[in-house]
ZALORO-307531 format. One record per residue: residue in three letters; x, y, z negated of N, C-alpha, C in turn. Coordinates in steps of 0.2 Angstrom, whole numbers, plus 5000, padded with zeros to 4 digits. Atoms other than C-alpha are relative to their C-alpha. Example, Ala and Ser with C-alpha at 12.3 -4.5 7.8 and 13.67 -1.06 7.14 Angstrom:
REM residues 2
ALA500449945000506249784961500450065000 SER499649945001506849954964499650054997 
//
This chain:
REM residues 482
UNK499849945003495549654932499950065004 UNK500049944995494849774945499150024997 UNK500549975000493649894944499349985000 UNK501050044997491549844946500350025009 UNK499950024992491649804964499350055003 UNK500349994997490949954975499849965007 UNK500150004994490249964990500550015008 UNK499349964998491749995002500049935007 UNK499950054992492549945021500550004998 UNK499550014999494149895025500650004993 UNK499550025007495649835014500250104999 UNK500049945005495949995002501150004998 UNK499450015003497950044999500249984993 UNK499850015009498850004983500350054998 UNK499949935001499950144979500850005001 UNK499450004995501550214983500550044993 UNK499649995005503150234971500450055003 UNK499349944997504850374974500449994992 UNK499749985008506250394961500750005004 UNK499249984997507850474964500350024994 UNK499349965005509350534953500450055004 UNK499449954997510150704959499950074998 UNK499849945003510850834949500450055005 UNK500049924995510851004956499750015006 UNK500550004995509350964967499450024997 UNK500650005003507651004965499649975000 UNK500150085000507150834960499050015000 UNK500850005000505150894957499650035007 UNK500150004995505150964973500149945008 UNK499850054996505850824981499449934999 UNK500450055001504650694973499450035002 UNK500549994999503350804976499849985011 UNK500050014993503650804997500149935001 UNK500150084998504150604997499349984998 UNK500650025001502250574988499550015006 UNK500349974994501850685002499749945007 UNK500250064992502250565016499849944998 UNK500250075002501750415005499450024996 UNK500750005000499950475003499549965003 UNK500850054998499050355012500249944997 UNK500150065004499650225000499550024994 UNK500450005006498350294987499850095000 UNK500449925001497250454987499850004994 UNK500349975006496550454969500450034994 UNK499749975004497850504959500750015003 UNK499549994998499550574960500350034995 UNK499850015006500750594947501050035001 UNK499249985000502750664945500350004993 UNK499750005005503950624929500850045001 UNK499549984997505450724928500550004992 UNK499649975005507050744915500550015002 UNK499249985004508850824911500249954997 UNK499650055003510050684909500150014990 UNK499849985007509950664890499450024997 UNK500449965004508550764888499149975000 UNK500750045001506450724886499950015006 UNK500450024994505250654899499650064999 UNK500749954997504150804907499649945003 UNK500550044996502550714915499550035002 UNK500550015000501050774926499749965005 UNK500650044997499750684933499650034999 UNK500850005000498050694937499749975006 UNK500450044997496650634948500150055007 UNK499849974997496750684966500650005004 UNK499250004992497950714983500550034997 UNK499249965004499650774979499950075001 UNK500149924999499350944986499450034995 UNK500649965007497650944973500450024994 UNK499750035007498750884958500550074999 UNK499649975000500051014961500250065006 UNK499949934994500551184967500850034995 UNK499249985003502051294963500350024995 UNK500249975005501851344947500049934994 UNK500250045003501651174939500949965003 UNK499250034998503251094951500650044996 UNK499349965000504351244946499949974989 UNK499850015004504051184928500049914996 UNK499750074999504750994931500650024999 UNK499550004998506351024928500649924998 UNK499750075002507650884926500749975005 UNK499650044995509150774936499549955002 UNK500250084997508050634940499250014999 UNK500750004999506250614945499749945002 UNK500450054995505050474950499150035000 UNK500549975000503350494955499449945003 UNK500650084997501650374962499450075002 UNK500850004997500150394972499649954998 UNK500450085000498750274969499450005001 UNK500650025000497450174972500049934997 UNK500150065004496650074958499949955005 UNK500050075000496749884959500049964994 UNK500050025006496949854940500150064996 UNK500349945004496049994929499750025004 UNK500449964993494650104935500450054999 UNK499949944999494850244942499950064996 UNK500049955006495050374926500850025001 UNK499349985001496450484922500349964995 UNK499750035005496950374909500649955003 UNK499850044996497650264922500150025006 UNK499649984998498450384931500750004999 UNK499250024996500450364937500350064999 UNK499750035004501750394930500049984993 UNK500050015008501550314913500750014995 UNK499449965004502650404900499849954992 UNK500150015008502850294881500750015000 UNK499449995005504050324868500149954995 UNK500050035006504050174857500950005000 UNK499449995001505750124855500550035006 UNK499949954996506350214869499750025005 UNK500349974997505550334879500149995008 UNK500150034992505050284899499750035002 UNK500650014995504150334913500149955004 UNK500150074995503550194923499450035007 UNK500449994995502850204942499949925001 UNK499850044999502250034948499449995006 UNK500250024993501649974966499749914999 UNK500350065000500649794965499549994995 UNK500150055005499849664952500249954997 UNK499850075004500249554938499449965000 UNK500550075001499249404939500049954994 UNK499850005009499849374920499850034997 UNK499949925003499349534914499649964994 UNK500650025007497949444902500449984996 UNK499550055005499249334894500750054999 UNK499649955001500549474893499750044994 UNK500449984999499249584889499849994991 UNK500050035007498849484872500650004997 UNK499349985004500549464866500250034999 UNK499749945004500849644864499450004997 UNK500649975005499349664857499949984992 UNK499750005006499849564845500550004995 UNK499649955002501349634842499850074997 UNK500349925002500349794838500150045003 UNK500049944996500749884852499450045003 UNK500449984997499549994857500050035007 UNK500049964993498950054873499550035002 UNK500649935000498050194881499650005007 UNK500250024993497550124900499749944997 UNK500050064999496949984905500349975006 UNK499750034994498049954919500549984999 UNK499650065002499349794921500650055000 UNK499349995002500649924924500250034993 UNK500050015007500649974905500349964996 UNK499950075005501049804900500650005002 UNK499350014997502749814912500450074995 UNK499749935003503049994903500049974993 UNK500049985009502649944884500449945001 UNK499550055000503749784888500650025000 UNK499149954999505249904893500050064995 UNK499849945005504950044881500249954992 UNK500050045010504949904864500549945001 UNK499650054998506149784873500850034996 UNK499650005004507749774860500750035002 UNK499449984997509249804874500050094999 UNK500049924999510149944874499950045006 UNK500049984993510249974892499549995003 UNK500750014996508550004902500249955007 UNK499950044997509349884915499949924997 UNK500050085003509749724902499150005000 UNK500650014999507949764898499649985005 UNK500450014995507149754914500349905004 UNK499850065000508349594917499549944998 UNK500250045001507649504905499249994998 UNK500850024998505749544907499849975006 UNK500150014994505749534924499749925002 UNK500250034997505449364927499649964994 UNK500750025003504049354914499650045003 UNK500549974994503149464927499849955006 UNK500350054995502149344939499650065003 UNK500449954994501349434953500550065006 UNK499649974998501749584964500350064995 UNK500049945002502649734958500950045004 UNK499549964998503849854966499850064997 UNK500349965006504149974951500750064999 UNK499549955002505350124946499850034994 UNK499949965008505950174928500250044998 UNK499549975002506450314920500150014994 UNK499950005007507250344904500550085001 UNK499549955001508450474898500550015003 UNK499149984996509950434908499949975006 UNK500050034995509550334923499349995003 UNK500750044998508250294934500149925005 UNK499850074997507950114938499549955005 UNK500850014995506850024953500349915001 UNK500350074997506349834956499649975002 UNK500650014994505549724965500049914998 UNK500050065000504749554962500449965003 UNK499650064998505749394966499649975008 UNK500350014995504449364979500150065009 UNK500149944995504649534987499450015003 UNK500549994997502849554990499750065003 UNK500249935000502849724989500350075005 UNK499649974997503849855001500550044994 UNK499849975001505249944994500750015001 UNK499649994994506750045001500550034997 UNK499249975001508550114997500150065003 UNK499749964996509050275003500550064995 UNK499349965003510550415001499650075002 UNK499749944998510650595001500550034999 UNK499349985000512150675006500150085003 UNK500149914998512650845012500350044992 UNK499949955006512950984998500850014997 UNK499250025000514551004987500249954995 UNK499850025004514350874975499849935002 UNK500150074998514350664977499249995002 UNK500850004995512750594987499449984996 UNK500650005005511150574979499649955002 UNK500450064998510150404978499150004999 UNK500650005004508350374978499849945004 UNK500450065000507050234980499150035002 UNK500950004999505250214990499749965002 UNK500450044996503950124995500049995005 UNK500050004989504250165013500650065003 UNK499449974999505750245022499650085004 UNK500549944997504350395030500350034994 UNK499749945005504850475012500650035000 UNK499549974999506550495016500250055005 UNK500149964993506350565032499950074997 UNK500049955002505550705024500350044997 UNK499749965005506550745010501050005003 UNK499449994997508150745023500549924996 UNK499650075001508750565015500149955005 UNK499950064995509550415026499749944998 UNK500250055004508950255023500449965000 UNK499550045000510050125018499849935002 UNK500350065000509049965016499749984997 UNK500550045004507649855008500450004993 UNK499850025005507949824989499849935000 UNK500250075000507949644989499649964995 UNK500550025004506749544980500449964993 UNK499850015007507249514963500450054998 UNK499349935000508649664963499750064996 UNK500249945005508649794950500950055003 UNK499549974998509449934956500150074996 UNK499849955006510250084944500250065003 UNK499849934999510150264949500250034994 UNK499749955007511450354937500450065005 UNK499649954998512650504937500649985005 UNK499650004996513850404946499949955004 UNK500450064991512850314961499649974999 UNK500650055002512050164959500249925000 UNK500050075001512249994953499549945000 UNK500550054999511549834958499949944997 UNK499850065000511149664953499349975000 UNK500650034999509949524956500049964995 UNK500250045006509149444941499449945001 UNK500650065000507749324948500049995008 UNK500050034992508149224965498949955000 UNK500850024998506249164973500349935006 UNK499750064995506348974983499650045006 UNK500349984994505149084995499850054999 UNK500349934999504949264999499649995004 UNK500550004999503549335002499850055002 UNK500449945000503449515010499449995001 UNK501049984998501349575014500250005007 UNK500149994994501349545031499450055004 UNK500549944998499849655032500550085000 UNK500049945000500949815029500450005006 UNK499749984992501649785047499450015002 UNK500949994994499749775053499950075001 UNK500349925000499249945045500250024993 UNK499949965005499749995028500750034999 UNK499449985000501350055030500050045006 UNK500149944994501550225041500349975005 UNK499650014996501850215057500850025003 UNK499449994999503450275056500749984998 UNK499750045006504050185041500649935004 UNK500050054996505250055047500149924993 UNK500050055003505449885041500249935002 UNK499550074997506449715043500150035004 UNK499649994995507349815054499650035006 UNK500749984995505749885065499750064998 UNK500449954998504950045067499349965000 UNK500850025000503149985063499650045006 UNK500349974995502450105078500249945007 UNK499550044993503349995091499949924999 UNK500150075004503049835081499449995002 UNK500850035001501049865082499850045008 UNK500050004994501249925101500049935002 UNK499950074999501949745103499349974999 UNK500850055001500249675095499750015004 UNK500449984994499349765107500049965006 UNK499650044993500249675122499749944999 UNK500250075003499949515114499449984999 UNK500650015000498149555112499849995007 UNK500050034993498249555129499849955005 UNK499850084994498949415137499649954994 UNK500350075003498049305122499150015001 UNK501049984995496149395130500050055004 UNK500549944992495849485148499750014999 UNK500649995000494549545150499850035006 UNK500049954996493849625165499750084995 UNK500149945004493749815159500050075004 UNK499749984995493849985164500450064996 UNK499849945005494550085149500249974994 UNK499750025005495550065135499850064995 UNK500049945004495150165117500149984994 UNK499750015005495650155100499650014994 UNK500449965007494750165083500650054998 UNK499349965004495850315076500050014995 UNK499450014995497150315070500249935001 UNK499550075001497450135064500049945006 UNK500150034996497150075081500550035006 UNK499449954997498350195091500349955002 UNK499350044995499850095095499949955001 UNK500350094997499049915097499750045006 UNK500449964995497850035110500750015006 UNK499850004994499150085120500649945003 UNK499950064997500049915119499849965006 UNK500750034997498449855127500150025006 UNK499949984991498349955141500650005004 UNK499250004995500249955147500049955001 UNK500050084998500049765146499549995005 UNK500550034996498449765155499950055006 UNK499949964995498749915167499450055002 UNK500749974999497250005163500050064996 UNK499949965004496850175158500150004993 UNK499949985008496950235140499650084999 UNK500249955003495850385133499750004993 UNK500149985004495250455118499249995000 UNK500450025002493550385114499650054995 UNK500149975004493350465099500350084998 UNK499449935001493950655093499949984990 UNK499949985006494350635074499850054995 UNK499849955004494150745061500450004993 UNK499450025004495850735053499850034991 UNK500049965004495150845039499549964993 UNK500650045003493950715031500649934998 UNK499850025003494550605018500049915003 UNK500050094999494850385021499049975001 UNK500750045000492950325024499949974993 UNK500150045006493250195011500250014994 UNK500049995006493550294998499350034998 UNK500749965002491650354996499849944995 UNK500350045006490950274980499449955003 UNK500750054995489450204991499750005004 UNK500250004994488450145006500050065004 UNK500449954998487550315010500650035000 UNK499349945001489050425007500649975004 UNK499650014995490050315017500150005007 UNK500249994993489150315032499850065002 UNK500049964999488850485031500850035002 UNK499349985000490750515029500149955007 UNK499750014992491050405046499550045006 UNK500149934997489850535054500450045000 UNK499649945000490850665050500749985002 UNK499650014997492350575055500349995006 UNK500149984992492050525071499550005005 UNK500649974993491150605087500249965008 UNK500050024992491250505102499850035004 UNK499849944991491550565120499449985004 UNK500650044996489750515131500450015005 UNK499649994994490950595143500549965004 UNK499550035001492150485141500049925002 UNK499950065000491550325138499249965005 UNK500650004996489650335147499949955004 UNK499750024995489650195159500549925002 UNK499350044998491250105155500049944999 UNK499750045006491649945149500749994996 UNK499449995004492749965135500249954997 UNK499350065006494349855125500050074996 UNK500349965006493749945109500649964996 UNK499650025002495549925099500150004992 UNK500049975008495749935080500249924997 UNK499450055003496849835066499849944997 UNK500250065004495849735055499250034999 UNK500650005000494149695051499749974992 UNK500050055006493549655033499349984999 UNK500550014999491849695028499350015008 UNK500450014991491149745047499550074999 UNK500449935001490249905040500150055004 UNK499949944994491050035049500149985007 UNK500150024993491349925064499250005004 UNK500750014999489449895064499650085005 UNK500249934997489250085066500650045007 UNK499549984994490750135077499849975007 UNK500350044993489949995090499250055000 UNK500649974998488350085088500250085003 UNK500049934996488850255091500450005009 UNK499750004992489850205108499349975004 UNK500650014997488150115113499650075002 UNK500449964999487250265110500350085004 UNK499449954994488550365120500249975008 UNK500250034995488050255133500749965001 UNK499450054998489750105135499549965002 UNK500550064997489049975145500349954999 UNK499850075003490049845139500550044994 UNK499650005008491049835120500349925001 UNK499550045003492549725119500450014997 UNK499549975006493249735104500549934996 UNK499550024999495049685101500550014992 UNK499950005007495749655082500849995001 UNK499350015004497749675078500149964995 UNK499850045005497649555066499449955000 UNK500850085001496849365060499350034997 UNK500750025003495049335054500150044993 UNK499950015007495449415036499249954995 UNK500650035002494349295025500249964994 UNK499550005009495449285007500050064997 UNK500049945005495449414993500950005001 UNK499149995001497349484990500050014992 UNK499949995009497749464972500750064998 UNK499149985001499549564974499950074999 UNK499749935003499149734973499350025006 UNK500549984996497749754989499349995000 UNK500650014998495849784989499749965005 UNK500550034994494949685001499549954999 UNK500650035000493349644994499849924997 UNK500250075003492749454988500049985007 UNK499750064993492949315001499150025003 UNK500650014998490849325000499750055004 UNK499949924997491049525007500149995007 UNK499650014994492049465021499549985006 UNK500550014995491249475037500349925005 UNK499750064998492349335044500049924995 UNK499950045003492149225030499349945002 UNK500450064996491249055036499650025005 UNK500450004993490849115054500650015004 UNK499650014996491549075068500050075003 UNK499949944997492349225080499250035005 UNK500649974994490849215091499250014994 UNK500549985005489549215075500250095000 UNK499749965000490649355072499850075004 UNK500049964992490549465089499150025000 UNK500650004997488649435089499550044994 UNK500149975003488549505071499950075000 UNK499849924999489349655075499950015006 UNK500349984994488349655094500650025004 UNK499449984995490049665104500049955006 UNK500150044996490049585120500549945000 UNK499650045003491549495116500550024996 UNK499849995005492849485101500749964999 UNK499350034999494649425101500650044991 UNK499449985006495749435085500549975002 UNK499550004999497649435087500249944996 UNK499950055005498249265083500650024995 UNK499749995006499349245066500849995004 UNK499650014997500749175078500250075005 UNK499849954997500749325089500150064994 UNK499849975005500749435073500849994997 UNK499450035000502549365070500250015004 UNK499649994996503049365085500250085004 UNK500049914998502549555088500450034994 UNK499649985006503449585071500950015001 UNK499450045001504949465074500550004995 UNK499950035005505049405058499649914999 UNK499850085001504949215050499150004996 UNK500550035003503249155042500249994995 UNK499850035006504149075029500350044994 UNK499949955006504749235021499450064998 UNK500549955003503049325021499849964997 UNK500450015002501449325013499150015006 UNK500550014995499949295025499349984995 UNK500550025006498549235010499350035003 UNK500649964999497349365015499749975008 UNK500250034994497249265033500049914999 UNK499950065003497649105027499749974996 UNK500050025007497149075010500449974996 UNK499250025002499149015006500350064995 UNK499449955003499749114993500449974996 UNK499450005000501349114989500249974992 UNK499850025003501449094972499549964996 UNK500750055004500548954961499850014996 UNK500449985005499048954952499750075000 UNK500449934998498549134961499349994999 UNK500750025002496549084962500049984993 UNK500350015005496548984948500150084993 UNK500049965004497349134936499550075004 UNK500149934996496349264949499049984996 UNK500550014997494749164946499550004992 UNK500150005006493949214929500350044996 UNK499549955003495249284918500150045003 UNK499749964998495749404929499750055005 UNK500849954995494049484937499850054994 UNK500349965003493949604923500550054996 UNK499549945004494849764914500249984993 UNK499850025008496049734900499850044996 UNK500649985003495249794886500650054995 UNK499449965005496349944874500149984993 UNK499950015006497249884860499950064995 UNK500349955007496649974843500750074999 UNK499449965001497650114839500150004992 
//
């Protein structure tokens, strides 16, 4: 159910959820600034729903950064008690406004929906509204979780979500709104990140909201309280917020990738500062491959804090390799090759100054298809490094992600049936060390058994992932008739 398969490097975000209830705030300027800081979960579109307890759903969206989508003129006419909002990047629909975030229907009760993951049902969902005759106007799975809750019979946007919820198979960490409440869940497995927090202060009771990552509270002056638990449907109203868990999992399953690199460095999770977490990797990359060296440098930024792991562990300097240009969009958002590679020109300039000479521990987080590694190694060459050793924060990837993550087909994958040293020889580095999966754990200090690891493994979490991913599920649901 994705897109035709560009040309593209490195695993691609999914997208980023927000939803808060708090009258006598200014709930469109607050969704707009948490979006803010949950921008690198999805650059192509960005989106904000807003209403007055009681009263109809405002919605805009469009295609574009949050600052593109919206100025102050468009914010000042959102008004409402309650807001949620999404960033994204397609994984199921292309990338068209149609299939922009938040989805607003009105069948039997009026919703917006933001939703973070993949259903891996969606095809068989999918069909039985279809023939029900409900129509729809995307083609993306979160659609089928929204025209499920808008035609769903309960009266309470809660019992509803109840009793869909665990005909949802895959990931989804999702926030609803309706006329009186706003409501947020999260698969049984918890595949997905999702977080609790308060706002307090002012002259009236404290104000709750929901993110994908707690870097959005920061922002909008909110404390964080804690994970929304996997299966947990949690109800922001007028008078706080009620809990409950409607679908227990024998095995959770967070993404272990969002400690590697998709979750901001400041975000915390399982109780960790993700900055300090992938410092630790670093150290770990370490002591699992010496090297003789005489410099430490980062791919940036997603290589930053395993880099300076690296060198504290190994007692060697640390410089800046490359100077960035913050101002230039994700590489792997470029539609294709040419444009890509152009766009890592323009992003990064390496130092001859710097690196001329040295033997480098060249550090950076994951590796999927080897395209921009290929060139990054070249331009340090041509920058005169006398040796490249290049140092991975993370295993081999050499699995697609079905749950909500792009990372290309298994046959993309630069790691897929070659050994580390085929590997190294491909990408011309003098040698090549990936972070074992055990030391990723142990750099985290959480359990195995409650993540999701698939995309290093090929162990996913829940059954019948490939075989429902393998056919059925490689192509766009198609719109029911109107």
């Amino acid at each position: 159910m994705t897109f035709p398969i560009q040309e593209r490097d490195g695993p691609r975000d999914e997208c980023g959820v927000f939803g808060i209830y708090a009258p006598e705030r200014d709930v469109a300027r607050l969704a707009y600034f948490a979006l803010f800081a949950l921008q690198h979960r999805g650059q192509e579109s960005a989106g904000i729903a807003t209403t007055p307890h009681g009263g109809n759903i405002m919605a805009l969206r469009d295609q574009g950064l949050v600052a593109q989508v919206f100025d102050e003129h468009k914010l000042r006419s959102l008004l409402g008690d309650m807001a949620i909002g999404h960033v994204r990047y397609s994984t199921t629909g292309s990338s068209d406004w149609e299939n922009t975030q938040p989805i607003v229907r009105g069948d039997r009760r009026e919703l917006a929906l933001a939703h973070n993951g993949n259903l891996i049902n969606a095809v068989e969902l999918h069909a039985e509204l279809r023939e029900r005759g409900v129509p729809f106007t995307s083609t993306s799975d979160s659609e089928i979780i929204a025209a499920l809750l808008a035609t769903h019979p309960a009266e309470r946007i809660e019992d509803a979500v109840a009793d869909v919820l665990p005909r949802l198979k895959g990931a989804f960490s999702t926030v609803v709104m309706t006329q009186d409440a706003v409501v947020a869940f999260r698969d049984p497995h918890g595949l997905r990140p999702l977080a609790l927090g308060v706002m307090e202060g002012g002259e009236g009771p404290p104000s709750y909201t929901v993110a994908s990552e707690s870097c959005a509270f920061d922002l909008i002056g909110a404390r964080y309280l804690r994970e929304v638990y996997p299966g947990e449907v949690v109800t922001l109203t007028d008078g706080g917020f009620r809990t409950r868990v409607v679908s227990g999992s024998e095995r959770h399953a967070v993404c272990v990738f969002e400690y590697i690199y998709f979750a901001r460095p400041d975000s915390r999770m399982a109780g960790t500062v993700l900055q300090v977490a992938r410092g630790r990797m670093g150290e770990r990359l370490w002591h699992e491959a010496p090297v003789e060296a005489d410099l430490v440098i980062a791919v940036p930024d997603s290589g930053n804090a395993a880099a300076r792991g690296l060198a504290r562990a190994a007692g060697l300097p640390q410089d800046d390799g490359f100077i960035k240009n913050r101002y230039v969009a994700r590489t792997f958002i470029q539609p294709g090759q040419e444009l890509r590679k152009q766009g890592l020109r323009m992003k990064f300039n390496p130092l001859p100054e710097v690196v001329s000479g040295k033997r480098l521990i060249v550090v950076d987080d994951s590796i999927v298809r080897g395209n921009t590694t290929r060139q990054i190694v070249q331009m340090l060459r041509d920058a005169g490094a006398a040796e490249i050793h290049l140092r991975i924060s993370a295993p081999p990837i050499k699995h697609p992600c079905h749950y909500g993550i792009d990372m290309s087909t298994r046959e993309e994958m630069i790691a897929h049936d070659r050994t580390v040293e085929e590997v190294a020889a491909e990408l011309a580095v003098d040698s090549l060390h990936y972070l074992s999966l055990e030391g990723v754990y142990a750099a985290v200090g959480v359990s195995r058994e409650t993540h999701c690891d698939a995309c290093f493994t090929g162990d996913y979490p829940l059954a019948g992932t490939e075989e429902e991913a393998n056919g059925k599920y490689a192509f766009e649901l198609p719109l029911a008739p109107a």
